[in-house]
One Martini backbone bead per residue (centre of mass of N, CA, C, O) as a GRO file, in nm:
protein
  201
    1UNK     BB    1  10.042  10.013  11.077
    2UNK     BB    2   9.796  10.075  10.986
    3UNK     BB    3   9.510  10.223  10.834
    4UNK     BB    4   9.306  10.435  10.865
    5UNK     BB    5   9.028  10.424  10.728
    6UNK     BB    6   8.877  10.726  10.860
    7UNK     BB    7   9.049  10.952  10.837
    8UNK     BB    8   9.046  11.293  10.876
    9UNK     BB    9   9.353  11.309  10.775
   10UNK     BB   10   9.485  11.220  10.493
   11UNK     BB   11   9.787  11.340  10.606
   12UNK     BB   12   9.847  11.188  10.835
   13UNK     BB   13  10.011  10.969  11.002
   14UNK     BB   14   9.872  10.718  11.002
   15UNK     BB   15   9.811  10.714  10.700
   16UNK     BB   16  10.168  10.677  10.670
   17UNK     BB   17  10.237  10.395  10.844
   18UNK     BB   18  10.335  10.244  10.590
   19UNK     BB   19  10.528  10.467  10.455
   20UNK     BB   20  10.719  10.415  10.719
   21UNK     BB   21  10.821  10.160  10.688
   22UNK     BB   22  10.887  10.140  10.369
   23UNK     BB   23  11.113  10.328  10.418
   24UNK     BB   24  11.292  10.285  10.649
   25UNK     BB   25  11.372  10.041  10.519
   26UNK     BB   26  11.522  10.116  10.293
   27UNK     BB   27  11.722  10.304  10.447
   28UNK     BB   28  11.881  10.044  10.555
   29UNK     BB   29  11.903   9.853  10.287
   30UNK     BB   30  11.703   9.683  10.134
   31UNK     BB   31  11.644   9.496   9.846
   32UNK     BB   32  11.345   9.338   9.952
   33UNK     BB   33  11.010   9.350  10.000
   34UNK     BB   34  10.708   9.198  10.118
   35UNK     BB   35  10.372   9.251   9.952
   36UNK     BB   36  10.057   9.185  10.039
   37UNK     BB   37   9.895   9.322   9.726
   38UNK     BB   38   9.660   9.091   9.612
   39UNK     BB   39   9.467   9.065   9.878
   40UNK     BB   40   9.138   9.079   9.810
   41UNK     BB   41   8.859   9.087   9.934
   42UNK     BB   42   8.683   8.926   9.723
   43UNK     BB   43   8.870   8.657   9.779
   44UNK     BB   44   8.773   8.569  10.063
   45UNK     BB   45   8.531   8.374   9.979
   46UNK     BB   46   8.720   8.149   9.835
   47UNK     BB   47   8.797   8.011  10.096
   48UNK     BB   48   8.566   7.876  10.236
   49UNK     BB   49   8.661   7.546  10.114
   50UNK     BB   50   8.882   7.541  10.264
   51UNK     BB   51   9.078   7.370  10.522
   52UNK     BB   52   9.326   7.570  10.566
   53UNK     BB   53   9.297   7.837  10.448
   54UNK     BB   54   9.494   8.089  10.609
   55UNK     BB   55   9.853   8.057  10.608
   56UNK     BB   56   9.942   8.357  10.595
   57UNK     BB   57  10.030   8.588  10.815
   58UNK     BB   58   9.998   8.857  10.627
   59UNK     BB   59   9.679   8.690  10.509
   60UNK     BB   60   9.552   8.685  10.796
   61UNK     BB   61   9.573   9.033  10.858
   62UNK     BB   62   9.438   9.131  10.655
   63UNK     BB   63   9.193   8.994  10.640
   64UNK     BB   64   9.128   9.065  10.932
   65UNK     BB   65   9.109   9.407  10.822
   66UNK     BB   66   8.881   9.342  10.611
   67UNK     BB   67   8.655   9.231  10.843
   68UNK     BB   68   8.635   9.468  10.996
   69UNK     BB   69   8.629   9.750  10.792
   70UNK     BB   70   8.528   9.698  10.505
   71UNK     BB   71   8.772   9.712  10.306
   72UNK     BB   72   9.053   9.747  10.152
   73UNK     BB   73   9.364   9.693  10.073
   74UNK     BB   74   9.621   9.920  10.140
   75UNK     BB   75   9.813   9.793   9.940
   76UNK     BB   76   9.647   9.831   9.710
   77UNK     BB   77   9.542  10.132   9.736
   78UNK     BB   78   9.872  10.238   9.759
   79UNK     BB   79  10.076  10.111   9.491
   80UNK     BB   80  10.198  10.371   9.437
   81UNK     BB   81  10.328  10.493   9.682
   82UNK     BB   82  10.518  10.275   9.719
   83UNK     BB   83  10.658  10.301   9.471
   84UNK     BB   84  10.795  10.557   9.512
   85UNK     BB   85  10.972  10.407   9.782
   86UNK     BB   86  11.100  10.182   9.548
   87UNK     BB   87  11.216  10.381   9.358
   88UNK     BB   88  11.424  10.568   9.512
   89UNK     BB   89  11.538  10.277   9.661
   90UNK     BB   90  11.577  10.028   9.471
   91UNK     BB   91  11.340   9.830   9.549
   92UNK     BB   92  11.205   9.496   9.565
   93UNK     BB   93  10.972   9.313   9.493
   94UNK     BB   94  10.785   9.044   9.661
   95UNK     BB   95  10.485   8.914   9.598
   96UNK     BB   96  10.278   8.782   9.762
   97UNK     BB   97  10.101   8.468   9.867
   98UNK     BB   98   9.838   8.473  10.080
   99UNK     BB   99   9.706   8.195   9.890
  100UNK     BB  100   9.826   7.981   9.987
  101UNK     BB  101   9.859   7.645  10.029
  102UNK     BB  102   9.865   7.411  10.275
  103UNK     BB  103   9.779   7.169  10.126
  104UNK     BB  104   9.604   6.995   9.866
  105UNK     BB  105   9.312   7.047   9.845
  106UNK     BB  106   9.396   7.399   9.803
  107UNK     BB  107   9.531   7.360   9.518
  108UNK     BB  108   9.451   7.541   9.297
  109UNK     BB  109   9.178   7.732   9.330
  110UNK     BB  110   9.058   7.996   9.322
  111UNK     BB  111   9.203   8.208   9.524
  112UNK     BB  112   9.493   8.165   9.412
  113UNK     BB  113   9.441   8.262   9.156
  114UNK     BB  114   9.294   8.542   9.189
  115UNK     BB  115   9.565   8.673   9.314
  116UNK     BB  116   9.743   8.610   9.101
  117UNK     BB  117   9.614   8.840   8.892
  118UNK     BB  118   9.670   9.020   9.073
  119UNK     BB  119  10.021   9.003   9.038
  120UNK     BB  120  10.016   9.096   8.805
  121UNK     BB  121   9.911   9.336   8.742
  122UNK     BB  122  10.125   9.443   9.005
  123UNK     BB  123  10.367   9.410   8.799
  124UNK     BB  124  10.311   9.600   8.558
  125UNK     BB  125  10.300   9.853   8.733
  126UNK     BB  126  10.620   9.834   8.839
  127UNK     BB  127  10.721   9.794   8.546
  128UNK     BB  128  10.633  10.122   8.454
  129UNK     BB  129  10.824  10.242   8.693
  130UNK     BB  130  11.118  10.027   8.699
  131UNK     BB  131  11.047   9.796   8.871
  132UNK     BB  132  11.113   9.527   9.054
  133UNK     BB  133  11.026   9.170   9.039
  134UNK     BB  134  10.912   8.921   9.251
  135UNK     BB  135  10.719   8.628   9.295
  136UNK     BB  136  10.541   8.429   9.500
  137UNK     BB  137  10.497   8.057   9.572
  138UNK     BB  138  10.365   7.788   9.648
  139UNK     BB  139  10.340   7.514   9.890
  140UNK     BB  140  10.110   7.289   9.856
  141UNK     BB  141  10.168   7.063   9.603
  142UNK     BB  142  10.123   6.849   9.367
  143UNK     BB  143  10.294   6.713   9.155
  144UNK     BB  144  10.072   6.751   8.919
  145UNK     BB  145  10.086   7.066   8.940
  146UNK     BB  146  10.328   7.233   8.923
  147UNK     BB  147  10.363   7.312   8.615
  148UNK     BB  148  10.102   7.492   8.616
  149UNK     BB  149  10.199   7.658   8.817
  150UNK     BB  150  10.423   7.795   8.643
  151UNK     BB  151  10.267   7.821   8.383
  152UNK     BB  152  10.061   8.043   8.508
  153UNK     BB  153  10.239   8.249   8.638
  154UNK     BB  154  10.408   8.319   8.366
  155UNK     BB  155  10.148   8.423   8.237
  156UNK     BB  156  10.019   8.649   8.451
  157UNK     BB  157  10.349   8.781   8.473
  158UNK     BB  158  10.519   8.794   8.236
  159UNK     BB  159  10.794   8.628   8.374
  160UNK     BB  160  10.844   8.661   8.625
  161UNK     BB  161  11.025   8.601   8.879
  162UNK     BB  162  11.009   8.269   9.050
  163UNK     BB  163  10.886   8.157   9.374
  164UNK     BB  164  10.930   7.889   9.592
  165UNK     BB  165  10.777   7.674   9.873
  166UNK     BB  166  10.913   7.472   9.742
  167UNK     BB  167  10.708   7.221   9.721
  168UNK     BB  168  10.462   7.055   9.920
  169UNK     BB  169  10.349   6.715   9.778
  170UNK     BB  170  10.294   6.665  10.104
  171UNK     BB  171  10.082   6.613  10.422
  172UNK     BB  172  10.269   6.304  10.539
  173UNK     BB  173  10.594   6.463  10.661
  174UNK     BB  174  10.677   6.543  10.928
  175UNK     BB  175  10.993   6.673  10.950
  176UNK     BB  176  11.056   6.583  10.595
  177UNK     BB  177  11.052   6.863  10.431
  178UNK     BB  178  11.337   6.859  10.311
  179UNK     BB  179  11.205   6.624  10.106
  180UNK     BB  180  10.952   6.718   9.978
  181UNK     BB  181  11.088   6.997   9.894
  182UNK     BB  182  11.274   6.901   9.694
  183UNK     BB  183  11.084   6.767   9.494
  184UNK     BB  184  10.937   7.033   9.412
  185UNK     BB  185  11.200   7.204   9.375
  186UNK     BB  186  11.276   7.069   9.135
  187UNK     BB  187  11.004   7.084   8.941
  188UNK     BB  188  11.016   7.370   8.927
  189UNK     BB  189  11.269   7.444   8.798
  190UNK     BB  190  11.241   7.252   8.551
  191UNK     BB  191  10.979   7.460   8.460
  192UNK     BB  192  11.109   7.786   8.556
  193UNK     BB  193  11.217   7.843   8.832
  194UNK     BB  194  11.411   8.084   8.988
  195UNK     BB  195  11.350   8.012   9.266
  196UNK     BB  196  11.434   7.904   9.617
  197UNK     BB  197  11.249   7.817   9.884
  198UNK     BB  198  11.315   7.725  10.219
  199UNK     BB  199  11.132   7.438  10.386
  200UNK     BB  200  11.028   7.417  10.739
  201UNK     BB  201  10.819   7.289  10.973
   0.00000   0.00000   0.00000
């Protein structure tokens, strides 16, 4: 699925195995695709201090390969291949927030903010080539943070639409969460996010 690293022929199958992959789903009719391309090598040292660390599954298997191979993230150095077969088949990105916050003392954090910047950049990048773009947001904030959260959003990704995971609230509800949930997304919304994705368990 990943790039080889050191491809001998950069125009090899291997080297291709990203863009067929989302080529192929393109082709089969999806209307937009989730792409952890903010997640930077250099944003993991930022996770350092974090409780719950990397929760995000894209942004789990992304940074175990970037410090197995001490690479950049291929999806973030290939974002323009990936644009050009986004752009072919009307696909709308859909921004992975790979260092979402799993709980609230990870809430706002460097490394979520440092990815957010990078998320910025990279809507940026695919609205010059006329695609869709539509960013994801954080799992776990406290009440008070939530408002900075949609107006940070919106402030470095120039208000593109942005969706929101719940947020959940408090870290001390299992089972609850479709109640935790709903009290962060009632408050995201009110704020002025786009979307709200339902979060359970």
């Amino acid at each position: 699925f990943f790039l080889n690293p050191h491809p001998a022929n950069p125009h090899s199958s291997t080297s291709r195995g990203l863009g067929d992959v989302y080529k192929r789903q393109c082709q089969q009719g999806v209307d937009y695709q989730t792409i952890h391309a903010g997640l930077l090598i250099e944003h993991l040292v930022k996770v350092k201090g974090r409780i719950t660390g990397i929760v995000s599954r894209g942004g789990g298997i992304l940074a175990q390969w970037m410090l197995y191979h001490h690479r950049q993230n291929p999806l973030y150095t290939r974002f323009d291949d990936i644009c050009e077969i986004f752009k072919r088949y009307d696909c709308t990105f859909s921004l992975g927030d790979s260092l979402r916050p799993g709980c609230q003392h990870d809430a706002s954090d460097a490394a979520q903010l440092a990815e957010l910047h990078t998320l910025g950049e990279l809507t940026r990048r695919a609205w010059e080539k006329d695609i869709q773009v539509m960013v994801e947001g954080p799992g776990h904030v406290p009440m008070d943070q939530i408002e900075f959260n949609v107006k940070k959003q919106m402030e470095e990704c120039n208000e593109a639409p942005f969706y929101v995971l719940g947020p959940l609230v408090t870290d001390i509800a299992p089972g609850y969460d479709h109640i935790t949930s709903a009290i962060g997304a009632t408050m995201a919304a009110y704020h002025g996010a786009s979307m709200l994705c339902y979060v359970s368990g």
